[in-house]
Residue frames as qw, qx, qy, qz and C-alpha x, y, z in Angstrom:
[[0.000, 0.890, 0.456, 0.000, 0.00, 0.00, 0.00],
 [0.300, 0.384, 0.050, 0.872, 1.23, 3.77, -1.11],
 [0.091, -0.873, -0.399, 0.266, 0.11, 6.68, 0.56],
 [0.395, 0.523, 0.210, 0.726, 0.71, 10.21, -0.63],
 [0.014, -0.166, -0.301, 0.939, 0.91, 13.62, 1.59],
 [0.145, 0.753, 0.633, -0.106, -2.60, 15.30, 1.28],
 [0.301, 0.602, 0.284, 0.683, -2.45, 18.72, -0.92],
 [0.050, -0.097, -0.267, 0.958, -3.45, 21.91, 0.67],
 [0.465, 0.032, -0.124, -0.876, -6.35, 22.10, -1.16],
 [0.597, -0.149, -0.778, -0.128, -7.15, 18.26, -0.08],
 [0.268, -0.220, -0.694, 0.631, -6.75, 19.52, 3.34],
 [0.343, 0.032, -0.088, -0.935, -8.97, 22.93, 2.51],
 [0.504, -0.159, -0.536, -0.658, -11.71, 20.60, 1.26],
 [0.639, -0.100, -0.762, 0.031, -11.78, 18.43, 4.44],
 [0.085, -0.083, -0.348, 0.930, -11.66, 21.31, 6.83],
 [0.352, -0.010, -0.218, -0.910, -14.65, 22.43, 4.77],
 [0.675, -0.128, -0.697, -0.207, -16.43, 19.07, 5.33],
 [0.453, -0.249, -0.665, 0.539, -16.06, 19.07, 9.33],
 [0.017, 0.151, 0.222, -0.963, -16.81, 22.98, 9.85],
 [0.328, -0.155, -0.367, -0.857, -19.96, 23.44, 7.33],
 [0.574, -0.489, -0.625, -0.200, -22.14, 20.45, 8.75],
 [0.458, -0.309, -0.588, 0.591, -21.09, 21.20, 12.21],
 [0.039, 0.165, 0.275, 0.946, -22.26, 24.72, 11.33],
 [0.553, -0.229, -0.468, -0.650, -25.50, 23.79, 10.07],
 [0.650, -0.371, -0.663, -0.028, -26.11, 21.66, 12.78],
 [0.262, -0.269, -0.507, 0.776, -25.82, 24.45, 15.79],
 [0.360, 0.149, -0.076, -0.918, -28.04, 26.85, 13.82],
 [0.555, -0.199, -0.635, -0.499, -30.21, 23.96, 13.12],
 [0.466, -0.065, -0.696, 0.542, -29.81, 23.10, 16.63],
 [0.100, -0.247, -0.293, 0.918, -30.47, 26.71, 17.99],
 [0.324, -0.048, -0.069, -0.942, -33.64, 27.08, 15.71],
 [0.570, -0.234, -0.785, 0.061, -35.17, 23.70, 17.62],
 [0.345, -0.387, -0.757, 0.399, -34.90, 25.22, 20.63],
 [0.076, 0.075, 0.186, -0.977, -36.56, 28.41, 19.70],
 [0.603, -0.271, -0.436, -0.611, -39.68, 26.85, 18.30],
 [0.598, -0.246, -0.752, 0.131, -39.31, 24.46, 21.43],
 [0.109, -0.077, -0.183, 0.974, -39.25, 27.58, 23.48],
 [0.373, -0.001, 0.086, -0.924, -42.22, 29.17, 22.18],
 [0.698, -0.295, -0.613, -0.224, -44.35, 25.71, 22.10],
 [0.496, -0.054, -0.789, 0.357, -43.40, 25.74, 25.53],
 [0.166, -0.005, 0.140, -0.976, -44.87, 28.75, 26.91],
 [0.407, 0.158, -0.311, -0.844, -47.62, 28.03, 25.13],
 [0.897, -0.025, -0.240, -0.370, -48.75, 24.19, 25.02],
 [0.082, 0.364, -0.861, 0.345, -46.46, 22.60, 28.07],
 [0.388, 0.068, 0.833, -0.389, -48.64, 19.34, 29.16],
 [0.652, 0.375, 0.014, -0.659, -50.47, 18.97, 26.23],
 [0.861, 0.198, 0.468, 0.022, -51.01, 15.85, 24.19],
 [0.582, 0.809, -0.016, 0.079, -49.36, 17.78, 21.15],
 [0.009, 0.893, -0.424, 0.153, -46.65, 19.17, 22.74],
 [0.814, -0.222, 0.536, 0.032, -45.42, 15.37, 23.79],
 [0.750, 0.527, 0.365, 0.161, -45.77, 14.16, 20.27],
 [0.476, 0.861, -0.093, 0.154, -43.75, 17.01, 18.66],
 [0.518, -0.681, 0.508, -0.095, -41.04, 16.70, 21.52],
 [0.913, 0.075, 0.387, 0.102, -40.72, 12.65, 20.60],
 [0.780, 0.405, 0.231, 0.417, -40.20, 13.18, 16.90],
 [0.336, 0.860, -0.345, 0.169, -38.24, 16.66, 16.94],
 [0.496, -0.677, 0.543, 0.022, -36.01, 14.44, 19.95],
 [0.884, 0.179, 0.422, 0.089, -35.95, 11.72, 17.47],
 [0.560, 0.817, 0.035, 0.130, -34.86, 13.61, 14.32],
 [0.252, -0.877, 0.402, -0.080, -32.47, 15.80, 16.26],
 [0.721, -0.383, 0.576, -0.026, -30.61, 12.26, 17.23],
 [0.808, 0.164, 0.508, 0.248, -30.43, 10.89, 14.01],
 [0.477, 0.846, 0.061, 0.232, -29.32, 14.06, 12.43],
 [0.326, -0.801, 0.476, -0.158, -26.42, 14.49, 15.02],
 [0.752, -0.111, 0.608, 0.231, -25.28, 10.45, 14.71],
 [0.731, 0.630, 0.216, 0.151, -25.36, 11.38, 11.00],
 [0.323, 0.888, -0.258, 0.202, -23.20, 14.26, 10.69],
 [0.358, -0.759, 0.543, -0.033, -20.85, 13.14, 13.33],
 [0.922, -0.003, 0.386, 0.036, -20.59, 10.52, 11.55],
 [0.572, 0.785, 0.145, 0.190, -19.46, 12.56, 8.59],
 [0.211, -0.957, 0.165, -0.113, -17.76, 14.78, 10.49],
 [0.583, -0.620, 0.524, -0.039, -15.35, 12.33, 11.91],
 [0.857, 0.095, 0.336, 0.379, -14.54, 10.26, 9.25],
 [0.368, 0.775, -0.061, 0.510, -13.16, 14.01, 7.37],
 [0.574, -0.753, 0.315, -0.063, -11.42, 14.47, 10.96],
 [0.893, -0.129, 0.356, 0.244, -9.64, 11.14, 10.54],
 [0.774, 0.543, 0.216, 0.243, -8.54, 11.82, 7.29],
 [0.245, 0.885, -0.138, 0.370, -7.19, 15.16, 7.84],
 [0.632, -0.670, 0.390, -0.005, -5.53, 13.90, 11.11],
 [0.898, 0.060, 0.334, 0.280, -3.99, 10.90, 8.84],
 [0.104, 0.874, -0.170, -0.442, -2.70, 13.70, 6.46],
 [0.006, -0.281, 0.792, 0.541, -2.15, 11.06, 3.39],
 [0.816, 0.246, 0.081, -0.517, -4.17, 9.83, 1.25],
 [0.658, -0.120, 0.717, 0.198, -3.64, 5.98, 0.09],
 [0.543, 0.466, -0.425, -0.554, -3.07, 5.30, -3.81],
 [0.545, 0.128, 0.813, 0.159, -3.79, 1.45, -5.08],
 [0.374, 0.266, -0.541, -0.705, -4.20, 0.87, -8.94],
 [0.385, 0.181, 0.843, -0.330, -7.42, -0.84, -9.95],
 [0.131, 0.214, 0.781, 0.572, -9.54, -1.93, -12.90],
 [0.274, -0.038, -0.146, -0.950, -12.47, 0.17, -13.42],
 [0.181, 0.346, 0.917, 0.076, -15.53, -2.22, -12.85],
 [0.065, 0.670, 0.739, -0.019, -18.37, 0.58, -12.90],
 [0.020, -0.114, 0.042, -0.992, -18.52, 4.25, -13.46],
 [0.128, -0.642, -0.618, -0.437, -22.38, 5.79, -12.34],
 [0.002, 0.228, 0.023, 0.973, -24.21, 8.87, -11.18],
 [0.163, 0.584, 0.720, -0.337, -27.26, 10.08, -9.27],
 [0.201, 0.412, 0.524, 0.718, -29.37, 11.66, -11.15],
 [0.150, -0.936, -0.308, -0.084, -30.68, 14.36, -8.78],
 [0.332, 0.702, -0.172, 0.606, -29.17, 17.62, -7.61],
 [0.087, 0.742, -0.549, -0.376, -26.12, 18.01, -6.45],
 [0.935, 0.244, -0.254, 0.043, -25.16, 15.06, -9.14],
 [0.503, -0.667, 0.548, -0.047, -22.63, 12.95, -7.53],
 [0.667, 0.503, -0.534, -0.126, -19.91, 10.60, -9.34],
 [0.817, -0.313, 0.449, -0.183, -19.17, 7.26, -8.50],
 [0.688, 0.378, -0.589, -0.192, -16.46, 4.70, -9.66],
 [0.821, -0.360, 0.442, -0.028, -16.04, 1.41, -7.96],
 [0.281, 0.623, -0.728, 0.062, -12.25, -0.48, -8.82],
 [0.917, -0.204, -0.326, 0.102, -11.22, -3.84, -7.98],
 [0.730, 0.042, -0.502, 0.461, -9.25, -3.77, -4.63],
 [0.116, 0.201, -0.236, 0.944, -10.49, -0.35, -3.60],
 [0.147, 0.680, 0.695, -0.182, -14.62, -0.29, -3.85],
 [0.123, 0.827, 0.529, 0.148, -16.51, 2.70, -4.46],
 [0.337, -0.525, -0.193, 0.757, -15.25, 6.16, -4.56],
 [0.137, 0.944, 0.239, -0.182, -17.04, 9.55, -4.91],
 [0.598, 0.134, 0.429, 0.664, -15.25, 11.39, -7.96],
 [0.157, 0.577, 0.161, -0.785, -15.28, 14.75, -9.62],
 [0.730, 0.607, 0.206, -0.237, -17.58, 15.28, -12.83],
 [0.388, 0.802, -0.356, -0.281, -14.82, 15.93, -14.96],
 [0.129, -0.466, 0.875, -0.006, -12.56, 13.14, -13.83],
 [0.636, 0.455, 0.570, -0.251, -16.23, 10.74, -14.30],
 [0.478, 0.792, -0.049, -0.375, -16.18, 12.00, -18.04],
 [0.168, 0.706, -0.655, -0.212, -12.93, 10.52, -18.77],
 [0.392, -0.279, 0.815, -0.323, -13.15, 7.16, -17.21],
 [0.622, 0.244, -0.369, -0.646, -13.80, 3.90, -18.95],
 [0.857, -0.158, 0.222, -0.438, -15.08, 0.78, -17.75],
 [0.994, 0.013, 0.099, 0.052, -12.83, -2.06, -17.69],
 [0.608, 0.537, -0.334, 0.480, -9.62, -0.18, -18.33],
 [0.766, -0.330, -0.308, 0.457, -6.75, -0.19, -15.04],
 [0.143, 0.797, -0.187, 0.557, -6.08, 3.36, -13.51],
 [0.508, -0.020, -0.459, 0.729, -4.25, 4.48, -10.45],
 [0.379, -0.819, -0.343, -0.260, -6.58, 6.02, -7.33],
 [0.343, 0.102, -0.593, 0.722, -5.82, 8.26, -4.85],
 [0.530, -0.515, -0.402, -0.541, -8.35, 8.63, -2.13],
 [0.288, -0.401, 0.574, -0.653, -9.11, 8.91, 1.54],
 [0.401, -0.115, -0.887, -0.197, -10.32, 5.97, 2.72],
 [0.019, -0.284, -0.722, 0.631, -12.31, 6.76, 5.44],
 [0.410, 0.490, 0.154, -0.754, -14.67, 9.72, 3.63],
 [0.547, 0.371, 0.635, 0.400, -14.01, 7.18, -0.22],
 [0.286, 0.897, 0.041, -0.334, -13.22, 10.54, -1.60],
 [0.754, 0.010, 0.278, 0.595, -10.72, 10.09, -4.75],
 [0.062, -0.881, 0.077, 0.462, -8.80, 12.53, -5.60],
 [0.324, 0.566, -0.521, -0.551, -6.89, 11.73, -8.51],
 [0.752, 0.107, 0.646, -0.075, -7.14, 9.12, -10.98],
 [0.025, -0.767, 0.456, 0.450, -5.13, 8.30, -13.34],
 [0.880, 0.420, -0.167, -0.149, -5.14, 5.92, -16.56],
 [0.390, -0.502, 0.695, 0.335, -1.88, 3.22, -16.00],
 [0.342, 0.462, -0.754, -0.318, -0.25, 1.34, -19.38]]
């Protein structure tokens, strides 16, 4: 197994991945407990005010195991500060088809990793390239056609 320093701008992007959700999730956080606030005031002991409690405690939880989930595997990465290269046949190139579109190629010996459009465009199914990629977030970062 190879590994390769991480770029600046590999680190930049992974920095950006830890901070933004973590962001979004205090201000999502902080406008929970202002509607929970003014339901309280307002409908504390009430048959509603249970029920909305449950599922916003529910949601909350599984949006907070999510991102930290996220969160921490772009932690790792940037803590590891290399990314691993292995060379691997192409088995699959594919896309979602909603917005943002997201690229996928899965390799023999690596699996799946999340690609940029342009680098998706080139890529051809059954021919042997060289990956670099975090393994923790399966973000690749270059990819490269071998002989």
């Amino acid at each position: 197994m190879q590994t390769q320093a991480l770029t600046p701008e590999q680190q930049n992007w992974l920095k950006t991945n830890t901070i933004m959700p973590t962001l979004f999730v205090v201000i999502i956080l902080g406008v929970f407990c202002g509607i929970f606030t003014c339901l309280f005031t307002g409908l504390k002991g009430t048959l509603f005010f249970t029920i909305f409690t449950a599922a916003a405690s529910l949601l909350i939880f599984a949006v907070l195991v999510a991102v930290g989930m996220h969160v921490y595997n772009n932690l790792m990465d940037l803590h590891d500060g290399v990314a691993q290269v292995h060379t691997g046949k192409l088995n699959i190139k594919k896309q979602t088809h909603r917005s943002p579109r997201t690229f996928y190629a899965e390799f023999d010996h690596i699996g799946s990793v999340t690609i940029m459009g342009d680098v998706y465009e080139k890529l051809e199914e059954g021919k042997t390239y060289r990956v670099t990629y975090s393994p923790r977030t399966r973000r690749g970062w270059e990819v490269d056609l071998r002989s």
